[in-house]
KOLTOR-706950 format. One record per atom (N, C-alpha, C, O): atom name; x negated, y negated, z negated. Coordinates in pm, whole numbers, padded with zeros to 5 digits. Layout:
KOLTOR-706950
<site CA <X Y Z>>
...
//
This chain:
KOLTOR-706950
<site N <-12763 -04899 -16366>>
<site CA <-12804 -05010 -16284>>
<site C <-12764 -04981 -16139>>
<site O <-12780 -04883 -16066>>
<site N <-12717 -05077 -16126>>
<site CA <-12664 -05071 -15946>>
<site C <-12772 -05102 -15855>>
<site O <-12868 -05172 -15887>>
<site N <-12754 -05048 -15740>>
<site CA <-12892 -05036 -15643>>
<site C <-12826 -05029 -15468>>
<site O <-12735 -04946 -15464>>
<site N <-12842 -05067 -15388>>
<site CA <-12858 -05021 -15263>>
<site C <-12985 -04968 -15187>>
<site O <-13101 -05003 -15207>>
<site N <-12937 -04876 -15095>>
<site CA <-13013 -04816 -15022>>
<site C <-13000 -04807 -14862>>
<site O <-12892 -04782 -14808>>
<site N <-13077 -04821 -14814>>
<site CA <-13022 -04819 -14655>>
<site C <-13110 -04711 -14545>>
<site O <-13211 -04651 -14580>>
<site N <-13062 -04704 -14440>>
<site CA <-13153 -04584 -14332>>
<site C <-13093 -04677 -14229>>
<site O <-13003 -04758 -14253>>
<site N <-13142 -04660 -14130>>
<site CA <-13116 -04767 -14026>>
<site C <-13132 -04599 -13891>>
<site O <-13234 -04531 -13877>>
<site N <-13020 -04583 -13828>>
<site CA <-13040 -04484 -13721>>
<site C <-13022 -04576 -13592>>
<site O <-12983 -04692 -13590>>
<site N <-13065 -04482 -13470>>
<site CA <-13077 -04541 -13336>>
<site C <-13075 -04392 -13234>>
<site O <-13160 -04309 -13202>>
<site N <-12928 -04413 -13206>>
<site CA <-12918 -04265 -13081>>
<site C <-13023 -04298 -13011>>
<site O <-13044 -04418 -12996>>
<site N <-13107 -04211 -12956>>
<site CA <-13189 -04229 -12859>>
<site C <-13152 -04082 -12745>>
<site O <-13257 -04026 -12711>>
<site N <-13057 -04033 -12701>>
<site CA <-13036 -03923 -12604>>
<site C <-13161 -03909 -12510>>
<site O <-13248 -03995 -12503>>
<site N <-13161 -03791 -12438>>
<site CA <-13236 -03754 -12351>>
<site C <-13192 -03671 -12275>>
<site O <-13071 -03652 -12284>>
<site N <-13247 -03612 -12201>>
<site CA <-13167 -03520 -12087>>
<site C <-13178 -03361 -12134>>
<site O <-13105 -03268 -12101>>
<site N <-13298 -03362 -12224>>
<site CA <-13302 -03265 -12324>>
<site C <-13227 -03256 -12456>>
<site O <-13243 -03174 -12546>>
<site N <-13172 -03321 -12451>>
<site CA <-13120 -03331 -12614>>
<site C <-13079 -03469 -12633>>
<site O <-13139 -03569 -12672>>
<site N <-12946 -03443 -12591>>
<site CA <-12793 -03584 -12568>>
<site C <-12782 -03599 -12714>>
<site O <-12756 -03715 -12745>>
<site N <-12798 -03494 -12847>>
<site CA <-12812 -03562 -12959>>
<site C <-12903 -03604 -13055>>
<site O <-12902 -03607 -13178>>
<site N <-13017 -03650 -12935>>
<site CA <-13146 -03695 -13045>>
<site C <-13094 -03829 -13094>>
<site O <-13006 -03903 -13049>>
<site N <-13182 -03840 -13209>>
<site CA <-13179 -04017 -13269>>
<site C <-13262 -03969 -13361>>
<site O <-13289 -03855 -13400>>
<site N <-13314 -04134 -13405>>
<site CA <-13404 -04164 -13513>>
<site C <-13335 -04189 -13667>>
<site O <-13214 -04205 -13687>>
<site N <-13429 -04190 -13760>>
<site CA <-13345 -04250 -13844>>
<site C <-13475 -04303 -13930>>
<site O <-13567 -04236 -13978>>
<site N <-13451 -04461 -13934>>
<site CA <-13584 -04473 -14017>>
<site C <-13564 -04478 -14183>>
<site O <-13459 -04536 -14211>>
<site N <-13629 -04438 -14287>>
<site CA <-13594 -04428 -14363>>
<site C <-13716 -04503 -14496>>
<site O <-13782 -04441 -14579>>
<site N <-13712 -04619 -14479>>
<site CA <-13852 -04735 -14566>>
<site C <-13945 -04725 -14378>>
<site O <-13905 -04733 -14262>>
<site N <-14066 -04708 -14438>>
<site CA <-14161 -04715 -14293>>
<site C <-14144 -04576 -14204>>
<site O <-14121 -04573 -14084>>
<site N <-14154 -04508 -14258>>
<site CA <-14125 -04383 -14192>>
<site C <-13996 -04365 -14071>>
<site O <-13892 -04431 -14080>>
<site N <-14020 -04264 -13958>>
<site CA <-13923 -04269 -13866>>
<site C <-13879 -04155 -13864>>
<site O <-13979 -04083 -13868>>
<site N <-13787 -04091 -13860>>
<site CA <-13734 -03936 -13864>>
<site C <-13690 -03889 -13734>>
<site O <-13587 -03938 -13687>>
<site N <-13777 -03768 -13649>>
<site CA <-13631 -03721 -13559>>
<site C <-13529 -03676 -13595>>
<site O <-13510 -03611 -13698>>
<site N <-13435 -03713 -13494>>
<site CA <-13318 -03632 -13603>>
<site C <-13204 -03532 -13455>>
<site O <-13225 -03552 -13336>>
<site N <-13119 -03455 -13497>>
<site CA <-13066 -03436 -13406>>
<site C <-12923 -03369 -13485>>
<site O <-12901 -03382 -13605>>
<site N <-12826 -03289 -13377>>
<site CA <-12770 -03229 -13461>>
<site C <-12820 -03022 -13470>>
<site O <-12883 -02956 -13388>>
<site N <-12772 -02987 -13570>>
<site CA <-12796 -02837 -13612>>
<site C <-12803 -02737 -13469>>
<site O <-12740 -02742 -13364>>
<site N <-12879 -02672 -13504>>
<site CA <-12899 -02580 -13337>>
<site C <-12754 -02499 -13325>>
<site O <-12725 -02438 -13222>>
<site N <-12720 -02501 -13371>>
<site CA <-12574 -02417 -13362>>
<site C <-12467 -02541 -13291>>
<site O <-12372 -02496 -13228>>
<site N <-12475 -02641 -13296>>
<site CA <-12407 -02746 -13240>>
<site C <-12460 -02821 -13134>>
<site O <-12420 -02930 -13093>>
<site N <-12597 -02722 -13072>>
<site CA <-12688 -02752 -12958>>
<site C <-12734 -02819 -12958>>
<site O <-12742 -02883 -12852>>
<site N <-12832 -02883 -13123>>
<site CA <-12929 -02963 -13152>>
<site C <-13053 -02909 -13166>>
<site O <-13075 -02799 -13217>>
<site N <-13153 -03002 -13113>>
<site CA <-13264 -02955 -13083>>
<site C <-13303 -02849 -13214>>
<site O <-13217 -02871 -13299>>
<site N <-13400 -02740 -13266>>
<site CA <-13440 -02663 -13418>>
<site C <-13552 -02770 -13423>>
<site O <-13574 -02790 -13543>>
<site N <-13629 -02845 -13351>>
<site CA <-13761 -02848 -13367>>
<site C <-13721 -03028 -13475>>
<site O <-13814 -03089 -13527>>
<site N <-13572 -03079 -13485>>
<site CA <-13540 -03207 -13536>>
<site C <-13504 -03166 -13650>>
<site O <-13465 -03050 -13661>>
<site N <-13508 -03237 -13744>>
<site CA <-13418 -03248 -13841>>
<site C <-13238 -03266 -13814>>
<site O <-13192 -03327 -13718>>
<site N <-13155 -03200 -13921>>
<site CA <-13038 -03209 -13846>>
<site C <-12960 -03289 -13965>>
<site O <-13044 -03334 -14042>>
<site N <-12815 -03324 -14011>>
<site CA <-12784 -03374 -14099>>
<site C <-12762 -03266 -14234>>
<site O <-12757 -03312 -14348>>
<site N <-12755 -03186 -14219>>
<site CA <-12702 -03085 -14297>>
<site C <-12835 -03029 -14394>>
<site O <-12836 -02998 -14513>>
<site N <-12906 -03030 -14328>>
<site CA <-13040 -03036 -14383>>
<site C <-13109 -03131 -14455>>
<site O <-13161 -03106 -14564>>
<site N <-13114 -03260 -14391>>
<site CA <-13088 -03372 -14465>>
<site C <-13045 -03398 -14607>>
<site O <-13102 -03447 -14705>>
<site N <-12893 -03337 -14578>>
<site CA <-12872 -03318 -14722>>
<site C <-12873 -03247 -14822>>
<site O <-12823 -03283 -14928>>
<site N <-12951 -03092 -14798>>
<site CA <-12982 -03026 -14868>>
<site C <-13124 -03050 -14942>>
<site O <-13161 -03009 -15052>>
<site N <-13201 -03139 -14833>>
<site CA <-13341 -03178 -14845>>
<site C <-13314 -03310 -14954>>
<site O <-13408 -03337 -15029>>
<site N <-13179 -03397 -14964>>
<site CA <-13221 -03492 -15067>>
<site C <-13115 -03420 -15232>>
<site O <-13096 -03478 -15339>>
<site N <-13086 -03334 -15205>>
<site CA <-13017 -03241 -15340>>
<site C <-13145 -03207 -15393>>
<site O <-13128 -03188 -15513>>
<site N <-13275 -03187 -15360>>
<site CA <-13379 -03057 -15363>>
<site C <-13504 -03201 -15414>>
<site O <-13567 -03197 -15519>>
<site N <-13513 -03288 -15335>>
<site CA <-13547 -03365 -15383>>
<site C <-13501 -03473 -15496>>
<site O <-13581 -03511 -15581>>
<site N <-13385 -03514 -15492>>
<site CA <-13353 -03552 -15599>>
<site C <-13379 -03512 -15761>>
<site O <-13406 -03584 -15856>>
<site N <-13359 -03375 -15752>>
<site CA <-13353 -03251 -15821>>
<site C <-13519 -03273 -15901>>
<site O <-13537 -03314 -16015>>
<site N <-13641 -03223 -15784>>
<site CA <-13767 -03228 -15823>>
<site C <-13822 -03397 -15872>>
<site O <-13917 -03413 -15949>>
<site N <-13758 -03491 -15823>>
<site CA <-13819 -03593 -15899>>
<site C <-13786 -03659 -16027>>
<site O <-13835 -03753 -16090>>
<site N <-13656 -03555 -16049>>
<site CA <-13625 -03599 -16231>>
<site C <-13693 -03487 -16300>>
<site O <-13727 -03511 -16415>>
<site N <-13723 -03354 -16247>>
<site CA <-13772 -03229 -16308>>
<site C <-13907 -03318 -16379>>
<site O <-13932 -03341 -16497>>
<site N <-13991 -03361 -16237>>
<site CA <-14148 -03421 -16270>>
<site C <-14154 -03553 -16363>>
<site O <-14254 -03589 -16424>>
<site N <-14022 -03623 -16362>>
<site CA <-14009 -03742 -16487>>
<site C <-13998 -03699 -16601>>
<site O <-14067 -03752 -16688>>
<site N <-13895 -03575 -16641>>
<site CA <-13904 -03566 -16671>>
<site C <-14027 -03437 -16802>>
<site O <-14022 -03428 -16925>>
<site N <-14107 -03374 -16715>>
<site CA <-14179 -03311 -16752>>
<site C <-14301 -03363 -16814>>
<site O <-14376 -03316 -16900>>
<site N <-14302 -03519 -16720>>
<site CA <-14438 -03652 -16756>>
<site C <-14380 -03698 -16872>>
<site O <-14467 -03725 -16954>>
<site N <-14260 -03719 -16916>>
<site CA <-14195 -03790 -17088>>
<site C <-14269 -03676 -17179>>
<site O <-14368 -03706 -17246>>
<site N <-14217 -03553 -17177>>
<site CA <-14283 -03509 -17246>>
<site C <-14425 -03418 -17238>>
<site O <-14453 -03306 -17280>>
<site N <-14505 -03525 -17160>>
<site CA <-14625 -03446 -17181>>
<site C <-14698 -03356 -17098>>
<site O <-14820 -03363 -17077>>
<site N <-14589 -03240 -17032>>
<site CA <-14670 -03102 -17039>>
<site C <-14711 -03116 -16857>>
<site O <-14674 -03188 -16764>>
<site N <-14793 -03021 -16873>>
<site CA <-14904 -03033 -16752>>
<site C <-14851 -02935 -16615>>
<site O <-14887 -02826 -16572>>
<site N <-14739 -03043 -16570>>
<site CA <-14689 -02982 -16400>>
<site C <-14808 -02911 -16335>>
<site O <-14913 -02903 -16398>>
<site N <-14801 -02876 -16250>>
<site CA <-14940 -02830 -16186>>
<site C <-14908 -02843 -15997>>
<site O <-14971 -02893 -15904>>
<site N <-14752 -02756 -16012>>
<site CA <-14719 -02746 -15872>>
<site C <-14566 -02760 -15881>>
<site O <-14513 -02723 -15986>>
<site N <-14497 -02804 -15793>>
<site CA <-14359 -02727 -15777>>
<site C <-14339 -02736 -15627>>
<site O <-14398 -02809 -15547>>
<site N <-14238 -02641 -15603>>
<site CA <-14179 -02600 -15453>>
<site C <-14019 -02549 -15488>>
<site O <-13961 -02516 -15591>>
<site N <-13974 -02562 -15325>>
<site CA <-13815 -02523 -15377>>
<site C <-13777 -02459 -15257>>
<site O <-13827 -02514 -15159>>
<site N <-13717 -02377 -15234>>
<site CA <-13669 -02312 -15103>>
<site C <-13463 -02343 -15157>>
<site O <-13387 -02276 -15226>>
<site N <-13451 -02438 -15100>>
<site CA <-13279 -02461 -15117>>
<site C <-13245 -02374 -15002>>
<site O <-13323 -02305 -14936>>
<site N <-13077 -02391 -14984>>
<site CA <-12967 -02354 -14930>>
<site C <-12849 -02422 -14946>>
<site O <-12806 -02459 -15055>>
<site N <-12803 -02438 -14851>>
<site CA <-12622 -02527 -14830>>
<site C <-12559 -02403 -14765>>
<site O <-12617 -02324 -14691>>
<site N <-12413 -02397 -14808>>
<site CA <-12311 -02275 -14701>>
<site C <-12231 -02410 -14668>>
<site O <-12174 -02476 -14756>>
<site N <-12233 -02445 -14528>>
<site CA <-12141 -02462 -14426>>
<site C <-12012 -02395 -14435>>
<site O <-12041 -02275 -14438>>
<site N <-11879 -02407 -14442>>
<site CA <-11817 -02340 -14409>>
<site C <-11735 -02352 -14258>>
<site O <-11630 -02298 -14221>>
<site N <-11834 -02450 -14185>>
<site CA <-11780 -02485 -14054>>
<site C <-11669 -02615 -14027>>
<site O <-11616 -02641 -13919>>
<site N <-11646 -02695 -14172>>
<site CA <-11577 -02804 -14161>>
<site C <-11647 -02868 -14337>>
<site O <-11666 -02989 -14354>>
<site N <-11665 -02804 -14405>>
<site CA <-11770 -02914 -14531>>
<site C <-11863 -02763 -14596>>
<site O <-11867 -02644 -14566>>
<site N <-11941 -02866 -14714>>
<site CA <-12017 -02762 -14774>>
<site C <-11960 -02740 -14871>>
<site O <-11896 -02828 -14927>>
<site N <-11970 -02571 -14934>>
<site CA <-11868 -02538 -15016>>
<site C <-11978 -02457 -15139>>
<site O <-11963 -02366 -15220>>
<site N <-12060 -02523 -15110>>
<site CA <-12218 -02497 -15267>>
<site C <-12366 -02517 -15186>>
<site O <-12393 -02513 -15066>>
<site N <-12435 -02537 -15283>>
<site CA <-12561 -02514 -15245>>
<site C <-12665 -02464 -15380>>
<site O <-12647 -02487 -15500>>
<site N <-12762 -02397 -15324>>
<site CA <-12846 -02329 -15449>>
<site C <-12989 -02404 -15403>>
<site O <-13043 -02439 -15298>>
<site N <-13019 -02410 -15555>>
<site CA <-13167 -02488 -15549>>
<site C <-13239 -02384 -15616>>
<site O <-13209 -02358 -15733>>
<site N <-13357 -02302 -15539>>
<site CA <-13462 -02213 -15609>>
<site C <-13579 -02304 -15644>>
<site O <-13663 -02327 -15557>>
<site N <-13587 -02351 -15751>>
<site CA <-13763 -02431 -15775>>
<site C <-13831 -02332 -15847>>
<site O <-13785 -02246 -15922>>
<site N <-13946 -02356 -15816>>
<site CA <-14031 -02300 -15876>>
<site C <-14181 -02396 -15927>>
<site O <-14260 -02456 -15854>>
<site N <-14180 -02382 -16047>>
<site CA <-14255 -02495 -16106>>
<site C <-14364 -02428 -16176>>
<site O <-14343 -02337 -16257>>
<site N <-14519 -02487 -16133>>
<site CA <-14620 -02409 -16241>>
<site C <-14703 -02580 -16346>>
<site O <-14737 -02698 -16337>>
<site N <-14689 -02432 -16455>>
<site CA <-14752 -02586 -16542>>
<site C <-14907 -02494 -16580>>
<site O <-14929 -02373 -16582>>
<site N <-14990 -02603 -16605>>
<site CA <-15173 -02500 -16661>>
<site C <-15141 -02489 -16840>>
<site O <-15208 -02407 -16903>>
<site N <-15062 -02555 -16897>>
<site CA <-15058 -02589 -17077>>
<site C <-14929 -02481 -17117>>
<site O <-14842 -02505 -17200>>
<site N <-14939 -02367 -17042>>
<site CA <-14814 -02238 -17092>>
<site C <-14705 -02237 -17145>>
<site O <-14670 -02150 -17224>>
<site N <-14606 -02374 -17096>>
<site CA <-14504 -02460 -17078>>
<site C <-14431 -02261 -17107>>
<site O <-14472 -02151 -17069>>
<site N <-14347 -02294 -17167>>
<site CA <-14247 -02189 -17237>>
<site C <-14142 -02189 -17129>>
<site O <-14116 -02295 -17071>>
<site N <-14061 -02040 -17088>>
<site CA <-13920 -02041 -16950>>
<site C <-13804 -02137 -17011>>
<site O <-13735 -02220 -16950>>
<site N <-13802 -02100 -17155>>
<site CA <-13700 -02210 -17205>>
<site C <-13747 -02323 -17178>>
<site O <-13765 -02304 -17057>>
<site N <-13772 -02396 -17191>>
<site CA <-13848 -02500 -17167>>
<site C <-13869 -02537 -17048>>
<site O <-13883 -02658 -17032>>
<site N <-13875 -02461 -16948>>
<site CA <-13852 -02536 -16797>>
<site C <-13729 -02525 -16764>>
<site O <-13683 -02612 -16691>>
<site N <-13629 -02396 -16814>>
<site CA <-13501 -02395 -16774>>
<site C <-13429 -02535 -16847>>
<site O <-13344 -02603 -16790>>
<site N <-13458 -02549 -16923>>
<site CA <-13410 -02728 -17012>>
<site C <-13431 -02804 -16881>>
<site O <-13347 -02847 -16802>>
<site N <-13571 -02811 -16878>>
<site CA <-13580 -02931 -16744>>
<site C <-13518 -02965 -16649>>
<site O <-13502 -03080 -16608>>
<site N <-13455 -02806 -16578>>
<site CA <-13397 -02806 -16466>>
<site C <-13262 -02824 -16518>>
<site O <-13188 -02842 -16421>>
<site N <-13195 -02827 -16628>>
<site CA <-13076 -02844 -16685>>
<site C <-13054 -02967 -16672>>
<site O <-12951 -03008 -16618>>
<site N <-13153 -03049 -16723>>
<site CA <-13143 -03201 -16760>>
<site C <-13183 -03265 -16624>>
<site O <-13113 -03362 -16597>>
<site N <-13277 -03235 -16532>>
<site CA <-13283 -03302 -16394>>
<site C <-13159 -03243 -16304>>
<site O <-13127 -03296 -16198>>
<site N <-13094 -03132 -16356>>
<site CA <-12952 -03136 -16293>>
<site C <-12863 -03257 -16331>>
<site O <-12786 -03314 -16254>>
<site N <-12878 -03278 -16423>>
<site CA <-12749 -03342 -16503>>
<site C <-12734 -03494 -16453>>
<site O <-12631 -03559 -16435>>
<site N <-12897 -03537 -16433>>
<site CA <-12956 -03617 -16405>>
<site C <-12936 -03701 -16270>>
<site O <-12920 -03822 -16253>>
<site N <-12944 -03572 -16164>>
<site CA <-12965 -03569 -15999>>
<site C <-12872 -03682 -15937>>
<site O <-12757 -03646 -15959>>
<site N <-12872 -03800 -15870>>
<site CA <-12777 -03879 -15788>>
<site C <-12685 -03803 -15734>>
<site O <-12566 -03785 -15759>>
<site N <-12761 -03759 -15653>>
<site CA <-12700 -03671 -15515>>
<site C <-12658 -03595 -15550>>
<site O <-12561 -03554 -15486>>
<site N <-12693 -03527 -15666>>
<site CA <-12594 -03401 -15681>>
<site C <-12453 -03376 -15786>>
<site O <-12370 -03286 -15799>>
<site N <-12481 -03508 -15851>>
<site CA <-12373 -03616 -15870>>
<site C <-12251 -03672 -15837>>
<site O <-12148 -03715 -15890>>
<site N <-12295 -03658 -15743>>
<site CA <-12229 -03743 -15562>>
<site C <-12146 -03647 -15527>>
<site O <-12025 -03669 -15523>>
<site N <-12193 -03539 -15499>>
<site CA <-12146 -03447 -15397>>
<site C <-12010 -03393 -15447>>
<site O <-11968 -03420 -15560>>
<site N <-11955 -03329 -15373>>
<site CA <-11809 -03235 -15435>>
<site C <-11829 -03102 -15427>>
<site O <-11725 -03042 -15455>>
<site N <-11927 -03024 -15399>>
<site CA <-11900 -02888 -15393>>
<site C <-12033 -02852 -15517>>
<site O <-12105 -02946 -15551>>
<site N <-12055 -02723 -15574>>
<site CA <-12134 -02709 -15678>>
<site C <-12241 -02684 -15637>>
<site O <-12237 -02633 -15525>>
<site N <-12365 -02702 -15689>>
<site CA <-12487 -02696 -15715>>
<site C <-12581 -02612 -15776>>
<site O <-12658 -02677 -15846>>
<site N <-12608 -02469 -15774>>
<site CA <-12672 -02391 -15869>>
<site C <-12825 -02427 -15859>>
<site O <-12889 -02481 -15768>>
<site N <-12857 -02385 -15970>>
<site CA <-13005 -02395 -15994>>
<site C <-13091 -02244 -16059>>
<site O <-13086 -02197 -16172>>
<site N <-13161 -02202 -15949>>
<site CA <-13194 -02092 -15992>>
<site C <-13321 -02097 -15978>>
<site O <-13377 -02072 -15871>>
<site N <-13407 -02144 -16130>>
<site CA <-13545 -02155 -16124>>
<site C <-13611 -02013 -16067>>
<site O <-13534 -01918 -16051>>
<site N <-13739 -02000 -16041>>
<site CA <-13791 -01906 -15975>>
<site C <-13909 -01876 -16062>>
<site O <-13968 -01965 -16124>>
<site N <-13945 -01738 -16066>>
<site CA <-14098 -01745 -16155>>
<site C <-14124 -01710 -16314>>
<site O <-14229 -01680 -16372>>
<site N <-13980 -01725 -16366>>
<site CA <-13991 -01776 -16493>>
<site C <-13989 -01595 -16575>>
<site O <-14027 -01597 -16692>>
<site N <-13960 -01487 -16533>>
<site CA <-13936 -01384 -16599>>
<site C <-14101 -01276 -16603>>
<site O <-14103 -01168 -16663>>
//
């Protein structure tokens, strides 16, 4: 099914930070800036992050669809990602999740998940450089 999506940005510069802007994204408003290495504010969100943040999310909201199809009892998940820059595109990124269930959900069995919410992922779909997934927790 075909879908659009939109973010609506607005440079807003300052004398502190020539690359602030917003970006609203549904009701919500985002600072945004560029990466501190490109003398964007740390305390903004930057783009690069952005898109590691919707790989990571994408990622966790097919994990939790799919974990609710069949049943078993999520409890928590968290993810500490990573993108490598190579200073002109990204050339991988690794997704660490770590998922607790209370009903003693089997490692096979979550490594499936994260197989199939890979397979699954828009964004990571989308992208051109590879994607690892290295669940966390499970040994």
């Amino acid at each position: 099914m075909e879908s659009t999506h939109r973010a609506r940005l607005r440079w807003t510069p300052s004398e502190e930070d020539r690359r602030a802007h917003t970006i609203e994204l549904g009701e919500q408003v985002l600072s945004a800036s560029s990466a501190p290495h490109y003398r964007g504010d740390p305390a903004k969100a930057d783009p690069e992050e952005m898109l590691i943040g919707a790989l990571s999310s994408c990622h966790m909201l097919w994990f939790v669809a799919l974990a609710r199809a069949k049943r078993l009892s999520l409890v928590s998940y968290e993810d500490d990602a990573g993108g490598i820059l190579d200073g002109r595109r990204f050339t991988g990124a690794i997704l660490r999740p770590r998922a607790e269930f209370d009903d003693g959900t089997d490692a096979e069995t979550i490594r499936e998940l994260h197989h199939q919410a890979h397979e699954r992922c828009f964004i990571s779909n989308s992208v051109n450089f590879p994607v690892e997934i290295e669940p966390q927790g499970l040994d």
